[in-house]
gemmi code that builds the backbone of each chain (N, CA, C; Angstrom):
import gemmi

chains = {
    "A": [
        ("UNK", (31.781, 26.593, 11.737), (30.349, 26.941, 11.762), (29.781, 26.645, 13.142)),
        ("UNK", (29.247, 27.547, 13.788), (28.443, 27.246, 15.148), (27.645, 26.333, 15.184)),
        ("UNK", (27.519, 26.063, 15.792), (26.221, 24.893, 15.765), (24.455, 25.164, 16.250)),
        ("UNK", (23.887, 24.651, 15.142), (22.743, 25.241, 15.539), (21.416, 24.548, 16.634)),
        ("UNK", (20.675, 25.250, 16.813), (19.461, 24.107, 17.835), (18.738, 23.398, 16.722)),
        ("UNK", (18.405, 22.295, 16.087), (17.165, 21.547, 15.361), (16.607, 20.908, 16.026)),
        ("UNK", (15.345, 21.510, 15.785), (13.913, 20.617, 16.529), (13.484, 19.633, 14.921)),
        ("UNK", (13.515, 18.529, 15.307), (12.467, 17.933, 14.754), (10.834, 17.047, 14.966)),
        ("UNK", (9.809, 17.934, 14.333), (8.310, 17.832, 15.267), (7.619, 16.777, 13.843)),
        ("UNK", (6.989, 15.888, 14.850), (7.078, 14.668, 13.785), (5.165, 14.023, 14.958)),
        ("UNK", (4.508, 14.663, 13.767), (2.916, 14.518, 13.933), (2.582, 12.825, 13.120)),
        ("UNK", (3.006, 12.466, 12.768), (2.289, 11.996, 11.810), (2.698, 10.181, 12.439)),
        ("UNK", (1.696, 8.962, 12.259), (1.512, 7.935, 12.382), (2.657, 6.990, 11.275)),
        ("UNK", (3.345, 6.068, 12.289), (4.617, 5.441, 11.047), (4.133, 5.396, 9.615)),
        ("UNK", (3.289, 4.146, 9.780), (3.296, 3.420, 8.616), (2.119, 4.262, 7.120)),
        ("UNK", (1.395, 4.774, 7.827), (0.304, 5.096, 6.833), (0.781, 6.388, 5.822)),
        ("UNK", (1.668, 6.901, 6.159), (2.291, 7.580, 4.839), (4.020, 8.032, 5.071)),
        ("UNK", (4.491, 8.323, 4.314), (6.259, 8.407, 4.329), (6.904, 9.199, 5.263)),
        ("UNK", (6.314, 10.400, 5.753), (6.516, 11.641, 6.601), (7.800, 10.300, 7.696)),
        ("UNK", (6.786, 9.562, 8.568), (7.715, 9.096, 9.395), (9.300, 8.697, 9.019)),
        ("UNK", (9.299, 7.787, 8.468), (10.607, 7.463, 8.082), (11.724, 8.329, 7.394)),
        ("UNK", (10.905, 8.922, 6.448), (11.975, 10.230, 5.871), (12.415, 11.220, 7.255)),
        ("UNK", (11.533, 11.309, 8.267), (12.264, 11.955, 9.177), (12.840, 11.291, 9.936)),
        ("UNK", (13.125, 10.532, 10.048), (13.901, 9.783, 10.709), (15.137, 9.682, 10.004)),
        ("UNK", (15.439, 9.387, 8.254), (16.326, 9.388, 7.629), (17.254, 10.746, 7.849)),
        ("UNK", (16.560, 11.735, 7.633), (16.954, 13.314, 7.973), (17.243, 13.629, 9.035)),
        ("UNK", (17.004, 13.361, 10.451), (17.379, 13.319, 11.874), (18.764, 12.691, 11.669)),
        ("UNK", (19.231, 11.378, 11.025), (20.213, 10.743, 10.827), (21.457, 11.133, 10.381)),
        ("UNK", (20.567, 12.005, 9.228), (22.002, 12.587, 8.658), (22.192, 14.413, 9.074)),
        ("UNK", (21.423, 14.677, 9.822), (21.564, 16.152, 10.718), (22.817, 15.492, 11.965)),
        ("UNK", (22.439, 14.874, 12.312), (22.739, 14.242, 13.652), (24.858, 14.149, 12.924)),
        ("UNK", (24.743, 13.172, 11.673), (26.054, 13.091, 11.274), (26.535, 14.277, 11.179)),
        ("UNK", (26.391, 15.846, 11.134), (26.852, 16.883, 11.072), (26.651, 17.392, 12.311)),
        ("UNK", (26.507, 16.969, 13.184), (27.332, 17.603, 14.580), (26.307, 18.771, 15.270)),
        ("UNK", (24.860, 18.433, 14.555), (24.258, 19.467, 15.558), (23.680, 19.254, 16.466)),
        ("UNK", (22.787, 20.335, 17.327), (22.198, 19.574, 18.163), (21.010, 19.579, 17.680)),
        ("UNK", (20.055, 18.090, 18.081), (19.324, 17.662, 18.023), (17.748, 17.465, 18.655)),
        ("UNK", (17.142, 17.810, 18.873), (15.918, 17.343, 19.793), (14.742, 16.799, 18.343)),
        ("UNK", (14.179, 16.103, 19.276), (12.881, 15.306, 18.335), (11.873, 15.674, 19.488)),
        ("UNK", (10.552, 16.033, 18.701), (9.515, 16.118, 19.353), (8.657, 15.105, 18.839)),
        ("UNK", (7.570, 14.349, 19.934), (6.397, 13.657, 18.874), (5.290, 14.025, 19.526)),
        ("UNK", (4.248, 14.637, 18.822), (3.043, 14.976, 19.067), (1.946, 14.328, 17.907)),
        ("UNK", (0.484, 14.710, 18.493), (-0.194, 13.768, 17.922), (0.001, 12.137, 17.588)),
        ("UNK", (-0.513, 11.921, 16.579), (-0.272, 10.474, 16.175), (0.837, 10.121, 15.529)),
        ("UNK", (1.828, 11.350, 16.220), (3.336, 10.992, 15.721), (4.327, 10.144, 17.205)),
        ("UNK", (3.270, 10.132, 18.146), (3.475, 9.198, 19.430), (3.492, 7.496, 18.728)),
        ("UNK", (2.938, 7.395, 17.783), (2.882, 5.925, 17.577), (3.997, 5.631, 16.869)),
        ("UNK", (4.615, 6.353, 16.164), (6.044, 5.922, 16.093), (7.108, 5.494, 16.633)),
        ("UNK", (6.750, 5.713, 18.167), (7.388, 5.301, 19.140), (6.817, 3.927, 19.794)),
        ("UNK", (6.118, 3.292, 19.466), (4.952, 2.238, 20.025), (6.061, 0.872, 19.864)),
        ("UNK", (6.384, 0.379, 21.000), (7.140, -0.984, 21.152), (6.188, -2.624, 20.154)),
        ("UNK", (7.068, -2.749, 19.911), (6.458, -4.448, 18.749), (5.893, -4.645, 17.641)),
        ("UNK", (6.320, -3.184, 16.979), (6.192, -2.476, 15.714), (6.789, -3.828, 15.113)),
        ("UNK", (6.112, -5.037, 14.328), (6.117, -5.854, 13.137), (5.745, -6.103, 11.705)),
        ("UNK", (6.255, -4.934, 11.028), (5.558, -4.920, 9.452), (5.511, -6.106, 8.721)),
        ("UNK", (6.129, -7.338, 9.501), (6.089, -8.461, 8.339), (5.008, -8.789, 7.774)),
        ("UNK", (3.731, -8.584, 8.310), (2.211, -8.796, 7.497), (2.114, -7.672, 6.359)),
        ("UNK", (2.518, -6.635, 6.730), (1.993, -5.793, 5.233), (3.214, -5.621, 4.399)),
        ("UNK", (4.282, -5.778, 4.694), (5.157, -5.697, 3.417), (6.048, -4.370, 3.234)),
        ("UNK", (5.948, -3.921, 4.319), (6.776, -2.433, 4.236), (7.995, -2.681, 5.078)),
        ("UNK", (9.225, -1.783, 5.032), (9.725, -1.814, 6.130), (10.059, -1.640, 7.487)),
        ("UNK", (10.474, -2.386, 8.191), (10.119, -1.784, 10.327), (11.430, -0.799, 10.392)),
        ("UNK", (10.803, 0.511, 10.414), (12.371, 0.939, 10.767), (12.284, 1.797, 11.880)),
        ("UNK", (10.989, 0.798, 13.299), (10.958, 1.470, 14.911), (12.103, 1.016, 15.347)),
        ("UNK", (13.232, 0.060, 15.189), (14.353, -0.519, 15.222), (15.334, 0.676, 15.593)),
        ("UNK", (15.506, 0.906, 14.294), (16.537, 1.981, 13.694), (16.429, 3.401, 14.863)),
        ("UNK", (15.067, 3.691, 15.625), (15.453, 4.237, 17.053), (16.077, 4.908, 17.897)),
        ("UNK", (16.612, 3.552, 18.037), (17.726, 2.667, 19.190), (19.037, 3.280, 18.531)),
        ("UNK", (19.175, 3.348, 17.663), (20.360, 3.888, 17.382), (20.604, 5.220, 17.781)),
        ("UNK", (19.775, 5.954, 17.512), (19.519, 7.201, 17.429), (20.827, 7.784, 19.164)),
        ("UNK", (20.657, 7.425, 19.936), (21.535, 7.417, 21.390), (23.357, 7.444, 20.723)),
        ("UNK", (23.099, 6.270, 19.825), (24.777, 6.611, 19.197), (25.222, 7.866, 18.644)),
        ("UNK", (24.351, 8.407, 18.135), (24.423, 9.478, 17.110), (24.164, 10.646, 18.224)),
        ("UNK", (24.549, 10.802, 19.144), (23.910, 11.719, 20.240), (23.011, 12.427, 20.466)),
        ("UNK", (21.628, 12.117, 19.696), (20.423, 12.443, 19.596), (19.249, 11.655, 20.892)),
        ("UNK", (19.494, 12.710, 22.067), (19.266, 11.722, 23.300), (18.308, 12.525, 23.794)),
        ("UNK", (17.521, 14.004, 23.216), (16.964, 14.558, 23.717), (15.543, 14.430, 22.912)),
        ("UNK", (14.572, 13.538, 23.079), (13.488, 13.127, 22.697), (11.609, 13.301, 23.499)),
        ("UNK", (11.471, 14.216, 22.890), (10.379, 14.722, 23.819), (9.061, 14.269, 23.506)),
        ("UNK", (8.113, 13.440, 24.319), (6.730, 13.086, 23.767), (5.845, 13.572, 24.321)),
        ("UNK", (4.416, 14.399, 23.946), (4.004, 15.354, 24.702), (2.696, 14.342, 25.189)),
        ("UNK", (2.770, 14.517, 26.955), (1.606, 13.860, 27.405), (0.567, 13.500, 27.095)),
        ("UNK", (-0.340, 14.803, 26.983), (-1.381, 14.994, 26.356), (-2.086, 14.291, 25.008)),
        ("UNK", (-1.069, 14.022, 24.299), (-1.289, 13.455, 22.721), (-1.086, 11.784, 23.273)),
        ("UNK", (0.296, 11.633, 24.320), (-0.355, 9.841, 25.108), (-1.413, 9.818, 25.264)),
        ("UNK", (-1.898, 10.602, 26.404), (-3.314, 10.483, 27.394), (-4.422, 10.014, 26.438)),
        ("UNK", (-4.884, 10.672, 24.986), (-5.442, 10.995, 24.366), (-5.831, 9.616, 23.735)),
        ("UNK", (-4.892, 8.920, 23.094), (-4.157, 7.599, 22.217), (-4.686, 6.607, 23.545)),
        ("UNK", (-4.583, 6.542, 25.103), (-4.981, 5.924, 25.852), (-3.741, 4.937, 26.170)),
        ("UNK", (-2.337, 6.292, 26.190), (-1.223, 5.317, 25.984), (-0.484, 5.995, 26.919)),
        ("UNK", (0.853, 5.522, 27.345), (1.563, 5.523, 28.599), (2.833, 5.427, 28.417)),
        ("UNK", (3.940, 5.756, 28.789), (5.497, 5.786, 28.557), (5.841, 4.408, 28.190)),
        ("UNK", (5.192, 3.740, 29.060), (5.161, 1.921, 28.626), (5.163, 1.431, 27.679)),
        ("UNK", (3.810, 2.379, 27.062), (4.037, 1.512, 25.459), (4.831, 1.580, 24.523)),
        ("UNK", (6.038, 3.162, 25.150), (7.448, 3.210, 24.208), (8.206, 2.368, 24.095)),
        ("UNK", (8.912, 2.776, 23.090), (10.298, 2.201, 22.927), (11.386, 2.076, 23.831)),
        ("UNK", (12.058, 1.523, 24.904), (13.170, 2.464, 25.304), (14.180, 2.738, 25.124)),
        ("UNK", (14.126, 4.081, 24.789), (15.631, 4.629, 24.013), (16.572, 4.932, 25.573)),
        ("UNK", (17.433, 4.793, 25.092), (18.441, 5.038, 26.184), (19.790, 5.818, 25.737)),
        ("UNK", (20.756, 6.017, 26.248), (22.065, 6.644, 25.581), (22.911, 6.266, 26.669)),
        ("UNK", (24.643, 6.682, 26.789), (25.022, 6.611, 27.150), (26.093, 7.965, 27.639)),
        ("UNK", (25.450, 8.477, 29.147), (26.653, 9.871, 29.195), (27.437, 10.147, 29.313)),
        ("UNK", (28.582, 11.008, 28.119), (29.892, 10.850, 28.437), (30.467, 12.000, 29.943)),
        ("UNK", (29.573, 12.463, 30.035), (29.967, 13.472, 30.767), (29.951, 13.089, 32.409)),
        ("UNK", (28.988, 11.842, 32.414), (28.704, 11.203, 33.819), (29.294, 9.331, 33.532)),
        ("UNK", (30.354, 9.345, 33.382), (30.915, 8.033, 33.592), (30.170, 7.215, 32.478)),
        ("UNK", (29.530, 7.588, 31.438), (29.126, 6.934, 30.387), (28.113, 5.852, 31.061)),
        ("UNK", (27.282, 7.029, 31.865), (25.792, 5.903, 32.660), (25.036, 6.275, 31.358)),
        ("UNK", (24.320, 4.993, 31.542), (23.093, 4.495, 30.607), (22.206, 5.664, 30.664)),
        ("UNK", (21.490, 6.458, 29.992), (19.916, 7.308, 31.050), (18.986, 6.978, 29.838)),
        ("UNK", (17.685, 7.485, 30.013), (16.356, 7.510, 29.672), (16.847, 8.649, 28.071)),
        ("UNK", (16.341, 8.612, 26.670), (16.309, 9.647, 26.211), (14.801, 10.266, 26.114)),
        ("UNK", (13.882, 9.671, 26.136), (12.731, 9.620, 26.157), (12.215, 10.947, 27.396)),
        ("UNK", (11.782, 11.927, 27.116), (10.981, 12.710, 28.285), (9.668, 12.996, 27.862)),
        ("UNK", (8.812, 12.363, 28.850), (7.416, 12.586, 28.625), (7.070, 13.998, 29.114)),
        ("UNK", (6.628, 15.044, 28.402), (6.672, 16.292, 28.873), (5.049, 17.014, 28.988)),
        ("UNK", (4.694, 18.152, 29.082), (3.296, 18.588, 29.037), (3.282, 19.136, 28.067)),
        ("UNK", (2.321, 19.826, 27.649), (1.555, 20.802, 26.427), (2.856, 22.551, 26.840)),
        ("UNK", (2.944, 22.791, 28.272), (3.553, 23.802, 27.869), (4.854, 23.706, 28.211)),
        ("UNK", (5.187, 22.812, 28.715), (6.948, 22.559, 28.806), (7.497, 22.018, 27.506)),
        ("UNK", (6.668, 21.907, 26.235), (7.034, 21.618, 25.283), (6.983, 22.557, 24.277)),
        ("UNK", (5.966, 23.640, 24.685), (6.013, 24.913, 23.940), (7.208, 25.490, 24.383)),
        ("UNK", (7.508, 25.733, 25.519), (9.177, 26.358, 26.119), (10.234, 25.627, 24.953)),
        ("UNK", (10.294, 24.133, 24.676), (11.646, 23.840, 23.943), (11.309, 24.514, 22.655)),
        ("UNK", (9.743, 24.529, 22.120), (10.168, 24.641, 20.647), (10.826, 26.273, 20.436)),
        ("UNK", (10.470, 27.044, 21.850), (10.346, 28.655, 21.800), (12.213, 28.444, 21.765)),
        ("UNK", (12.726, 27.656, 22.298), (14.557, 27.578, 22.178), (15.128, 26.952, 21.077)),
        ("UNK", (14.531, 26.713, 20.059), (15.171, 26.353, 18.535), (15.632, 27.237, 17.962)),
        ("UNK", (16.666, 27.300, 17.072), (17.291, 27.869, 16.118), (16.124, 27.397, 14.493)),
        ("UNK", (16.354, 26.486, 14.164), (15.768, 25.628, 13.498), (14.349, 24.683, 13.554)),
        ("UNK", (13.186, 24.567, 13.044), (12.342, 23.348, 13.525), (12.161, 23.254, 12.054)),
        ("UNK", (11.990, 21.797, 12.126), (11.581, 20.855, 10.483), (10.574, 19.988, 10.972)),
        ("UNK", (9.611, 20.305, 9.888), (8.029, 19.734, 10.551), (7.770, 18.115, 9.671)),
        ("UNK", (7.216, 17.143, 10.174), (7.021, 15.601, 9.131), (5.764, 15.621, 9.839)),
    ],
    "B": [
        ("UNK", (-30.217, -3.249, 1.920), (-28.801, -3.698, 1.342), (-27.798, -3.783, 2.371)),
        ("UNK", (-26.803, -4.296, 2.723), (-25.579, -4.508, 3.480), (-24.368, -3.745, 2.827)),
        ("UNK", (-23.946, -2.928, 3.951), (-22.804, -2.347, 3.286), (-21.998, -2.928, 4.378)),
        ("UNK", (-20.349, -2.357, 3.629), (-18.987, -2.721, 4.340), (-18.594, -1.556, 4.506)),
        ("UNK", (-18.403, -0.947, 5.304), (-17.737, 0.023, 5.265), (-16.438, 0.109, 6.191)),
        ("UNK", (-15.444, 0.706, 5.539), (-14.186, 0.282, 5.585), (-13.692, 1.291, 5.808)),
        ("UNK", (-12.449, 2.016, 7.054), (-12.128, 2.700, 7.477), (-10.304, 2.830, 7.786)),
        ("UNK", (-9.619, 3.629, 6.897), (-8.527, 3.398, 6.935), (-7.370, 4.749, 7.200)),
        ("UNK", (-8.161, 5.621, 7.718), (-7.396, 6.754, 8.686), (-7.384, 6.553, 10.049)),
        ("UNK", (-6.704, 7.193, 11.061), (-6.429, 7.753, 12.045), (-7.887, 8.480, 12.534)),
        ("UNK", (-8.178, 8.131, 13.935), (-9.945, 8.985, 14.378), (-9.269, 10.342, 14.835)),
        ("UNK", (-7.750, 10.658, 15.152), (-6.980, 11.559, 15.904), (-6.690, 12.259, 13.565)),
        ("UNK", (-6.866, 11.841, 12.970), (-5.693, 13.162, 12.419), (-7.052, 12.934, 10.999)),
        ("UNK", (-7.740, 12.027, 11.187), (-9.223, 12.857, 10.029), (-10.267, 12.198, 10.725)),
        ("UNK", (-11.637, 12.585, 10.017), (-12.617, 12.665, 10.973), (-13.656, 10.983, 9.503)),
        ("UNK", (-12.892, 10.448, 9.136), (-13.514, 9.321, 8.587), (-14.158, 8.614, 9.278)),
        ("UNK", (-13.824, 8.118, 10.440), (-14.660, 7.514, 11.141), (-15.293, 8.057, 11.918)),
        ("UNK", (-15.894, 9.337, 12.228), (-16.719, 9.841, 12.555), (-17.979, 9.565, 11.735)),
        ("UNK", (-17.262, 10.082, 10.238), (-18.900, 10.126, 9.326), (-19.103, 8.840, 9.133)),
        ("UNK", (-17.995, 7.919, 8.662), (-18.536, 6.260, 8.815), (-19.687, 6.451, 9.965)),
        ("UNK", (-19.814, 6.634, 11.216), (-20.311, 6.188, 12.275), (-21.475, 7.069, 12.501)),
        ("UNK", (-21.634, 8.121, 11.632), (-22.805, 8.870, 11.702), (-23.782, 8.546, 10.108)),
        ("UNK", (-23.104, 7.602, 9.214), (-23.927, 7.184, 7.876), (-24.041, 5.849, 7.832)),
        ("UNK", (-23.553, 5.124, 8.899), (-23.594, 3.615, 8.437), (-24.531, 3.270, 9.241)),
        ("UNK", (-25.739, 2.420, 8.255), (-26.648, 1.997, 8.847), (-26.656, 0.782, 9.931)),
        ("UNK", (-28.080, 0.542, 10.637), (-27.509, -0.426, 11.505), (-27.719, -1.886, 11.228)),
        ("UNK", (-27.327, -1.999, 9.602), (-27.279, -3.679, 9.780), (-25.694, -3.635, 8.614)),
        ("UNK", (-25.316, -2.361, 8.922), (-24.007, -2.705, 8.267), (-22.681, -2.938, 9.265)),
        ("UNK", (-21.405, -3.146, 8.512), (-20.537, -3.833, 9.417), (-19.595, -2.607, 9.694)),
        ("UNK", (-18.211, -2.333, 10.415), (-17.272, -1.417, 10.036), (-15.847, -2.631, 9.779)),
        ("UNK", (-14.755, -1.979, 9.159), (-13.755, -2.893, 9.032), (-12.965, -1.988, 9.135)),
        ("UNK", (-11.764, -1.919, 9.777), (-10.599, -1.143, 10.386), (-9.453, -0.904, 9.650)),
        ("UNK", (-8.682, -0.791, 9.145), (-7.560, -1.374, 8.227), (-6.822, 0.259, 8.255)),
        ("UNK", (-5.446, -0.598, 8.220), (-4.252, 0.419, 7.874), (-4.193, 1.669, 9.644)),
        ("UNK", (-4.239, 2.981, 9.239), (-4.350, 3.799, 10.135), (-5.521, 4.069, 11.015)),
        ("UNK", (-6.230, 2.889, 10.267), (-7.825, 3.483, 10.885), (-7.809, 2.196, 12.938)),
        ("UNK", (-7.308, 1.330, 12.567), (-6.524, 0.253, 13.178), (-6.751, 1.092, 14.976)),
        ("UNK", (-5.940, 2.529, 15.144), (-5.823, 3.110, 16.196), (-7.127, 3.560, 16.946)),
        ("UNK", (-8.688, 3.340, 16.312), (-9.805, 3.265, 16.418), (-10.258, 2.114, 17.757)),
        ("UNK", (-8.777, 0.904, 17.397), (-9.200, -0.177, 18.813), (-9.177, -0.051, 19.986)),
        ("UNK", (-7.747, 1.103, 20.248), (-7.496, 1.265, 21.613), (-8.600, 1.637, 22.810)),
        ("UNK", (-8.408, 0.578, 23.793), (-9.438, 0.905, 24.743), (-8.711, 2.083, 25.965)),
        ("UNK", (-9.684, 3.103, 26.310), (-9.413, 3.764, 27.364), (-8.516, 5.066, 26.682)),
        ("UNK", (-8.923, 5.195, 25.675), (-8.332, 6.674, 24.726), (-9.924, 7.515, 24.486)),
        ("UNK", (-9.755, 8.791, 23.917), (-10.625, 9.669, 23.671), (-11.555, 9.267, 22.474)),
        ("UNK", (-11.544, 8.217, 22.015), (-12.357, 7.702, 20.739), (-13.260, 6.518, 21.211)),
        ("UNK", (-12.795, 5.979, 22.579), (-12.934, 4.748, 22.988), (-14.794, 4.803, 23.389)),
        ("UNK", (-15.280, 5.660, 23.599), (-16.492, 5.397, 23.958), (-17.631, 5.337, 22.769)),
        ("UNK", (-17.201, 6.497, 21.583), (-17.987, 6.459, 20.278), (-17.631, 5.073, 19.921)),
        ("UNK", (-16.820, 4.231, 19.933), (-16.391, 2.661, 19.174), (-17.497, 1.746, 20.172)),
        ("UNK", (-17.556, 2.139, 21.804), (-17.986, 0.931, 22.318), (-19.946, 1.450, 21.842)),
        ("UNK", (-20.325, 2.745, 21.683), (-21.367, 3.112, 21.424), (-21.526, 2.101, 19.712)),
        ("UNK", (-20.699, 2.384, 19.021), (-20.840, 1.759, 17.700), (-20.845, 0.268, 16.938)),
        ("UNK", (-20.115, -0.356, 18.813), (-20.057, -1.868, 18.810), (-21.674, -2.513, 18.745)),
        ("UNK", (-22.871, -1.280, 19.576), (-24.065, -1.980, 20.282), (-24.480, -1.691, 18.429)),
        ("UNK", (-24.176, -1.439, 17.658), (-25.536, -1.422, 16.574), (-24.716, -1.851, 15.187)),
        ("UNK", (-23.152, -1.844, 15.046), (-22.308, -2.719, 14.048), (-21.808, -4.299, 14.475)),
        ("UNK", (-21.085, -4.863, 13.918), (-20.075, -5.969, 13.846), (-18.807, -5.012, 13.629)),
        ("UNK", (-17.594, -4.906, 14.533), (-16.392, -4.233, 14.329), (-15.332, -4.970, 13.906)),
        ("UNK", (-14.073, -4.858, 13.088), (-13.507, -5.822, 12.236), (-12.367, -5.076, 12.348)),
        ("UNK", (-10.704, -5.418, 12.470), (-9.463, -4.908, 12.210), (-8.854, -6.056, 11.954)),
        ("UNK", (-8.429, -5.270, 10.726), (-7.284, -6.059, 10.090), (-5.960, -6.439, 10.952)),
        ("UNK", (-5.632, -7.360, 11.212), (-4.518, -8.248, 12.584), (-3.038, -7.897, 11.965)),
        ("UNK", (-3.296, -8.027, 10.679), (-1.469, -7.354, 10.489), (-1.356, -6.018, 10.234)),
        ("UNK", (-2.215, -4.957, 10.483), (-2.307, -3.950, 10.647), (-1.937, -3.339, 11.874)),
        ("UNK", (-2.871, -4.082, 12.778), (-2.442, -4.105, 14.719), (-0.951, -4.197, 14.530)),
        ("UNK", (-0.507, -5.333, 13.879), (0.626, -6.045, 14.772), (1.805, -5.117, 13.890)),
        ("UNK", (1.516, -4.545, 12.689), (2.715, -3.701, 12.326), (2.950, -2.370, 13.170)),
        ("UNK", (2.266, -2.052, 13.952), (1.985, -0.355, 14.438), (2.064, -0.680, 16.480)),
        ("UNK", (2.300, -2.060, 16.319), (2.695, -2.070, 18.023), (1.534, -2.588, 18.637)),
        ("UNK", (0.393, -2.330, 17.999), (-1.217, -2.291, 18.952), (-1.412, -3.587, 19.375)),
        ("UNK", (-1.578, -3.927, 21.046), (-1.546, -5.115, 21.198), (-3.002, -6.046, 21.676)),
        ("UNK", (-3.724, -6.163, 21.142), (-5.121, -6.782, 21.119), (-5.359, -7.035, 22.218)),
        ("UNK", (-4.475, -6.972, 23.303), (-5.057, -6.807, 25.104), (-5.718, -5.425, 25.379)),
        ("UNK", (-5.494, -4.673, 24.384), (-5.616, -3.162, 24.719), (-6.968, -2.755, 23.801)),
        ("UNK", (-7.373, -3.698, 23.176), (-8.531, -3.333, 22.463), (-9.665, -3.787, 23.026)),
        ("UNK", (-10.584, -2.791, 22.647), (-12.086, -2.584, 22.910), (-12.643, -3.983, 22.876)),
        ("UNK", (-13.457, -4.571, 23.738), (-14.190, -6.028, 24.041), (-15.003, -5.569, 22.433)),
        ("UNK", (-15.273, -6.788, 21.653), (-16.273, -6.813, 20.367), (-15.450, -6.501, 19.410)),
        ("UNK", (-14.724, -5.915, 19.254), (-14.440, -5.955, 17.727), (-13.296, -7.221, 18.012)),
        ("UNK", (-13.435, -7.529, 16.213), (-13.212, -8.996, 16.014), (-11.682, -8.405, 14.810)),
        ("UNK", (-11.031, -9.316, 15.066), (-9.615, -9.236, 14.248), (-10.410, -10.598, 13.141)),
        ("UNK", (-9.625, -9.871, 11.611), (-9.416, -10.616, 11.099), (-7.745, -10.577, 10.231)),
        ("UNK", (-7.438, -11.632, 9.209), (-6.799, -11.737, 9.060), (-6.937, -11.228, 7.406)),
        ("UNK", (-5.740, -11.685, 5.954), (-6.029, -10.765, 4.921), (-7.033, -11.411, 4.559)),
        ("UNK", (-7.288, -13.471, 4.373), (-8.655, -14.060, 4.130), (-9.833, -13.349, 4.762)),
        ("UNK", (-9.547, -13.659, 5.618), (-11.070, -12.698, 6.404), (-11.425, -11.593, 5.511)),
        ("UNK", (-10.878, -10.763, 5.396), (-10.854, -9.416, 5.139), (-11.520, -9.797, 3.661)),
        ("UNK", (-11.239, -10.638, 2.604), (-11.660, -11.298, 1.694), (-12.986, -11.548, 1.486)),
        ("UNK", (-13.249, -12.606, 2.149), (-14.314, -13.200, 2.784), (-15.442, -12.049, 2.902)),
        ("UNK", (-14.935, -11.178, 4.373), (-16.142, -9.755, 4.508), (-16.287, -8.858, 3.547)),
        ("UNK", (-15.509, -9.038, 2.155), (-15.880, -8.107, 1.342), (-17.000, -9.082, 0.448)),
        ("UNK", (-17.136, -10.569, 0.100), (-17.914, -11.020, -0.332), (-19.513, -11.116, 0.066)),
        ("UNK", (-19.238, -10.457, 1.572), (-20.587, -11.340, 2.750), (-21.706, -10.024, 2.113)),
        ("UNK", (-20.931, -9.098, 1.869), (-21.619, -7.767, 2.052), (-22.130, -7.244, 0.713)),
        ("UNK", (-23.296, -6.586, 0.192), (-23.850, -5.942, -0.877), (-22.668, -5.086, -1.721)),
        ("UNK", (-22.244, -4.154, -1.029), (-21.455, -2.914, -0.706), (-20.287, -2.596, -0.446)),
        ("UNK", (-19.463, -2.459, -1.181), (-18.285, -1.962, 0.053), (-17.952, -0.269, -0.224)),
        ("UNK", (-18.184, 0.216, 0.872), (-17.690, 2.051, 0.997), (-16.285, 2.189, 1.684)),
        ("UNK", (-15.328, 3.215, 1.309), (-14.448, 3.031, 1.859), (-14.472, 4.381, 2.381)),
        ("UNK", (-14.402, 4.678, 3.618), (-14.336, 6.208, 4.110), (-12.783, 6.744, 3.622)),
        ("UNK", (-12.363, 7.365, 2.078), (-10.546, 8.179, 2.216), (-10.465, 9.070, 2.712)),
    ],
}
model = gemmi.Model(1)
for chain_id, residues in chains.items():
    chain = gemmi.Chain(chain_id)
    for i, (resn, *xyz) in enumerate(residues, 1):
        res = gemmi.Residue()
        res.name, res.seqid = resn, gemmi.SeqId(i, " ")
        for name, pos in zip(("N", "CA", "C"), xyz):
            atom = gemmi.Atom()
            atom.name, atom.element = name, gemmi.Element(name[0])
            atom.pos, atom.b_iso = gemmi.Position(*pos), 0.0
            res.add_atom(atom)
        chain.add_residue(res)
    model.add_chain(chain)
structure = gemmi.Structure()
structure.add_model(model)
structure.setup_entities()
């Protein structure tokens, strides 16, 4: 089977309803079948990415952790659209940093994280095979 | 009468705290909680209606709300006041009222 492009575009804020994490579960197990991958986050789906994510006060689970993994699974192409930072009053800083490792360049560390604009992000979604919306 | 009014969306993905901030009178309080939490950030597109809403409320976020979602209380708006789940307790007793903007 060829392999297809999946975008996954992920609007929505972690904790305040399920969207986040189920896509993240589903990225996980796309990722175990060998396709390719990109994640988009727009809107208040930027805060899913927000570094010192601690649910121990409300009782749910932290799974901004779980991430970091995401680089193993070769899901290294992660796009956050400026505009929806700027907006939030937030900055690459306040991410996570995901990183990976390239096999193709001596297995250097790089950035997966690309902070992109409003229309260099319309260009990736226009190159999907696939997009699944959370 | 004293109301509480209590705000627990996103100002980016519903417009609750808008109408909170266009119906709540000015001897009532606001209280932040859950998604509504992203209302603190200073120097975002919401940030000036909050510091406008600081001069005529008492502003209130729930602290394990901040601290589950990353938000780090250096980054929030001067005046509003963190509380904790007592607090949060407490301000529902102080008040006549409690409204919850869903």
């Amino acid at each position: 089977m060829a392999s297809k492009k999946f975008l996954y575009i992920n609007r929505r804020a972690p904790h305040g309803s399920i969207y986040a994490h189920e896509s993240l579960e589903v990225v996980l197990i796309g990722a175990a079948f060998e396709q390719a991958v990109t994640l988009a986050f727009i809107d208040d789906g930027v805060y899913q990415l927000m570094q010192n994510q601690d649910t121990g006060g409300i009782g749910v689970k932290n799974f901004a952790p779980t991430f970091r993994a995401l680089g193993d699974y070769d899901v290294n192409q992660i796009y956050v659209e400026q505009e929806s930072l700027e907006l939030r009053g937030l900055s690459k800083d306040d991410l996570i940093p995901l990183t990976y490792e390239d096999e193709d360049d001596d297995w250097a560390e790089k950035d997966s994280i690309h902070v992109v604009s409003s229309a260099e992000l319309a260009d990736i979604i226009e190159q999907q095979d696939v997009i699944l919306n959370f | 009468m004293s109301v509480l009014h209590i705000v627990n969306k996103s100002p980016y993905e519903r417009n609750s705290f808008d109408t909170c901030l266009r119906l709540a009178k000015a001897d009532s309080a606001i209280l932040l909680i859950e998604d509504g939490i992203y209302a603190v950030q200073k120097n975002s597109a919401t940030s000036s209606k909050m510091e406008q809403a600081l001069g005529n409320h008492p502003v209130y976020a729930l602290q394990p709300d901040l601290q589950a979602r990353g938000v780090n209380p250096d980054n929030m708006i001067d005046g509003i006041s963190l509380v904790d789940y007592d607090g949060f307790v407490k301000l529902t007793t102080e008040y006549d009222r409690l409204q919850s903007w869903l």
